[in-house]
C-alpha positions as a LaTeX table, in Angstrom:
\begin{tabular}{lrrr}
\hline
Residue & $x$ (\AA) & $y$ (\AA) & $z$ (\AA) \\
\hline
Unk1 & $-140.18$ & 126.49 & $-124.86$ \\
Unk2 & $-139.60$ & 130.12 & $-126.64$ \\
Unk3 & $-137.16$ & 130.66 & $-123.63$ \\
Unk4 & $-135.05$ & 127.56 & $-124.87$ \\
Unk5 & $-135.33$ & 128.76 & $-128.46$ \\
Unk6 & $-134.39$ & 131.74 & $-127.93$ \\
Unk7 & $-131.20$ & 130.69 & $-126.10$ \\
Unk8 & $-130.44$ & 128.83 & $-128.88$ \\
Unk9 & $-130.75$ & 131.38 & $-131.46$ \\
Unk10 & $-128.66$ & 133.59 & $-128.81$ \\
Unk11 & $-125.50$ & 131.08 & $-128.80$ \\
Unk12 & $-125.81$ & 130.15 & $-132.47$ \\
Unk13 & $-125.22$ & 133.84 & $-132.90$ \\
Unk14 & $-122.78$ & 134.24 & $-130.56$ \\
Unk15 & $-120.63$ & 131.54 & $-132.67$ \\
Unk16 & $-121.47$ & 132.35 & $-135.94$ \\
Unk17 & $-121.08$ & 136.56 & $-135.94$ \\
Unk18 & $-118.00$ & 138.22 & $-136.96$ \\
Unk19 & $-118.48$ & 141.36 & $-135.55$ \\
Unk20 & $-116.13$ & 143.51 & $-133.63$ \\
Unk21 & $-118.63$ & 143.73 & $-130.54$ \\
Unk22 & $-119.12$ & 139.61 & $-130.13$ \\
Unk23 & $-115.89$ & 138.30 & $-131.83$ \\
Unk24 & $-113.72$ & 139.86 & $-129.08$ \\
Unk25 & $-115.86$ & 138.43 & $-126.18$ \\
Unk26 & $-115.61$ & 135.19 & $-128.09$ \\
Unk27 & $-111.95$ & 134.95 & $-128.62$ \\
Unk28 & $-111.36$ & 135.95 & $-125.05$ \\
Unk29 & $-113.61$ & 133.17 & $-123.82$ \\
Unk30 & $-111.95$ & 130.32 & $-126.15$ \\
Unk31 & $-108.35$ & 131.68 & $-124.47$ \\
Unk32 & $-109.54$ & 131.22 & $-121.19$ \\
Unk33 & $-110.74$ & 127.46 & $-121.76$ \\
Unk34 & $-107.67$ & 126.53 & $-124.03$ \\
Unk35 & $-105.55$ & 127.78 & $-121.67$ \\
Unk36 & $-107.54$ & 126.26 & $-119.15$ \\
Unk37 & $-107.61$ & 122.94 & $-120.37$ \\
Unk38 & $-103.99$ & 122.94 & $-121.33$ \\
Unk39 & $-102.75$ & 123.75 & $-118.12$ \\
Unk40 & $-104.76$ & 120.46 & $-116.83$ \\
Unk41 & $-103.34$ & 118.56 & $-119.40$ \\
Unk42 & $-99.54$ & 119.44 & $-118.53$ \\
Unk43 & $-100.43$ & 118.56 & $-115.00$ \\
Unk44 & $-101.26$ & 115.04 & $-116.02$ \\
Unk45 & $-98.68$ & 114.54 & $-118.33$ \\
Unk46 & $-96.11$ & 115.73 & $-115.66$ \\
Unk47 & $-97.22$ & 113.33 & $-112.61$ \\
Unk48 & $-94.38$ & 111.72 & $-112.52$ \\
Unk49 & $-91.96$ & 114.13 & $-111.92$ \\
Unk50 & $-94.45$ & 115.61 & $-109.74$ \\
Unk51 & $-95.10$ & 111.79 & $-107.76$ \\
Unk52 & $-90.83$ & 111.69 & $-107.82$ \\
Unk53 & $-90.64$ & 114.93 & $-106.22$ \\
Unk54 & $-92.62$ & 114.32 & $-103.35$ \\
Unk55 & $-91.35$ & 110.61 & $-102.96$ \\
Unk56 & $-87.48$ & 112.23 & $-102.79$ \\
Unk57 & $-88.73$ & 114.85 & $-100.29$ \\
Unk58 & $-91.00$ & 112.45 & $-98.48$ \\
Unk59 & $-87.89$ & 109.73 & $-97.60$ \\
Unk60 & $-84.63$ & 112.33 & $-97.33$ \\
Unk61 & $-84.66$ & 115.26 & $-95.13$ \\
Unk62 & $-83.53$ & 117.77 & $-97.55$ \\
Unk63 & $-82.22$ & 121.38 & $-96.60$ \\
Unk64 & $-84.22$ & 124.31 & $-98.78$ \\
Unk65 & $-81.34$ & 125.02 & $-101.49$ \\
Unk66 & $-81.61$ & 120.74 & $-101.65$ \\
Unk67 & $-85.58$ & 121.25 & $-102.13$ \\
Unk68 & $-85.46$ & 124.03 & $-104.63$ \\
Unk69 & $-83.00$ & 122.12 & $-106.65$ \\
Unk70 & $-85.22$ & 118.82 & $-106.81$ \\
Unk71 & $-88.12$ & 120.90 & $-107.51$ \\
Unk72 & $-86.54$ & 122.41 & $-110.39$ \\
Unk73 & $-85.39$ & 118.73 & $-111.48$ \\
Unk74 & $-88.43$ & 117.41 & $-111.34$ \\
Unk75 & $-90.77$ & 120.14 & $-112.33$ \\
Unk76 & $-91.37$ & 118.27 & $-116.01$ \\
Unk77 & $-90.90$ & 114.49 & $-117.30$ \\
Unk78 & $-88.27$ & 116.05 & $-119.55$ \\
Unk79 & $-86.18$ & 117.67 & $-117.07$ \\
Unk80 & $-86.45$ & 114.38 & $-114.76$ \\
Unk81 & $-85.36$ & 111.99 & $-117.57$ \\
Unk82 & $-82.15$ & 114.40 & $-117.94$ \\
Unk83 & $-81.51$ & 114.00 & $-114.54$ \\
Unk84 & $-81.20$ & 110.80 & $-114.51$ \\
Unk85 & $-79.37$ & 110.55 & $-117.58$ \\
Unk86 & $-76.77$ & 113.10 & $-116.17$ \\
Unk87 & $-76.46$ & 111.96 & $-112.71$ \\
Unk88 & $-77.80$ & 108.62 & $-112.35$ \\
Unk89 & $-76.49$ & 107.25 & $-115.87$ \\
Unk90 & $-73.69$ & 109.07 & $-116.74$ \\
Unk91 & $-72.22$ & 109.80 & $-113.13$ \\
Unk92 & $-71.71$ & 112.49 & $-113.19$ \\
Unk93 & $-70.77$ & 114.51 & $-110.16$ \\
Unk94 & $-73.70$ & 116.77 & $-108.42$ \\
Unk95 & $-73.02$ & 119.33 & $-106.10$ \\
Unk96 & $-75.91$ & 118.41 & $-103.85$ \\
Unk97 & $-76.21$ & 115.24 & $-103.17$ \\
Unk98 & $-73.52$ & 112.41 & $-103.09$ \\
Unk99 & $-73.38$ & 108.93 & $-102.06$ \\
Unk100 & $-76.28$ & 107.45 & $-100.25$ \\
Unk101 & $-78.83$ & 110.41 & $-100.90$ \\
Unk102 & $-77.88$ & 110.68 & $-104.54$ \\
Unk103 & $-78.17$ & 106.85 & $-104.82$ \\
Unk104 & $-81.75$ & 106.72 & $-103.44$ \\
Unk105 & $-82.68$ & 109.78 & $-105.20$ \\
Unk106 & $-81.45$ & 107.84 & $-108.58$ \\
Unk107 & $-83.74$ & 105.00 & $-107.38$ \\
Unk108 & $-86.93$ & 106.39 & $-107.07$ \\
Unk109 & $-85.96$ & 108.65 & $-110.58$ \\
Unk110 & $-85.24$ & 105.57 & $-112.62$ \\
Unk111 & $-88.85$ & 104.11 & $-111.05$ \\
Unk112 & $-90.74$ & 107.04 & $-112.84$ \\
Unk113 & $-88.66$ & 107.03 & $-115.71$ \\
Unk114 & $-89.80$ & 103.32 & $-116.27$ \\
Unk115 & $-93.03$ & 104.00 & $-115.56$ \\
Unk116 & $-93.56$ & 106.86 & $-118.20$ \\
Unk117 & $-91.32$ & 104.65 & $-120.98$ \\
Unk118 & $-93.98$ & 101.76 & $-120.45$ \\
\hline
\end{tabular}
C-alpha cells in the first residue's frame, strides 16, 4: 500500500511541477502521444482514399509512374474528392489514364466519395 502511494505522490508531481528538470521530460512525453494519437486519427479519417487506392490497384494493372500517380491522388479524402471533381466531373483530360481505365477508376472514386458525404 505505501508502494501505491507513493506512486501516486510520484505522478501527481510529475504533473503538477514546473521545473526545468521535470517540465522538459513532460512536454516531450505529451509530443510523443499527441503526435501519436494524431497520426492514428488521420489514418482513420483517410480510409477511403486509402480503401480507393487499393481497389484501383487491385482491378487495373497499373505501370509504376500509373501507381505513384494514384497514390498521390488518393493519399487524403481531400485530394481524392479533387480528383474526381477534375477528372471524373469536369472531364477533364488526364495524362494517365483514358477511356476504359479512367472510367473505372472514376467509378470506384465516386463510390468513396459517396460514402464519406453520407
Amino acid at each position: 500500500m505505501k508502494n501505491f502511494l507513493l506512486l501516486v505522490v510520484l505522478i501527481l508531481a510529475f504533473f503538477s511541477i514546473d521545473h526545468k528538470i521535470i517540465k522538459e521530460p513532460r512536454e516531450e512525453l505529451f509530443g510523443t502521444i499527441t503526435h501519436f494519437l494524431s497520426g492514428s486519427i488521420k489514418t482513420t479519417k483517410d480510409s477511403a482514399a486509402k480503401s480507393a487506392s487499393e481497389r484501383i490497384k487491385s482491378k487495373l494493372e497499373l505501370t509504376s509512374t500509373q501507381s505513384t500517380y494514384i497514390d498521390t491522388h488518393t493519399k487524403t479524402n481531400q485530394k481524392m474528392k479533387a480528383f474526381n471533381t477534375r477528372f471524373c466531373i469536369k472531364n477533364d483530360l488526364n495524362l494517365y489514364f483514358q477511356g476504359n481505365d479512367l472510367r473505372q477508376i472514376c467509378q470506384i472514386i465516386e463510390q468513396q466519395v459517396k460514402k464519406i458525404s453520407n
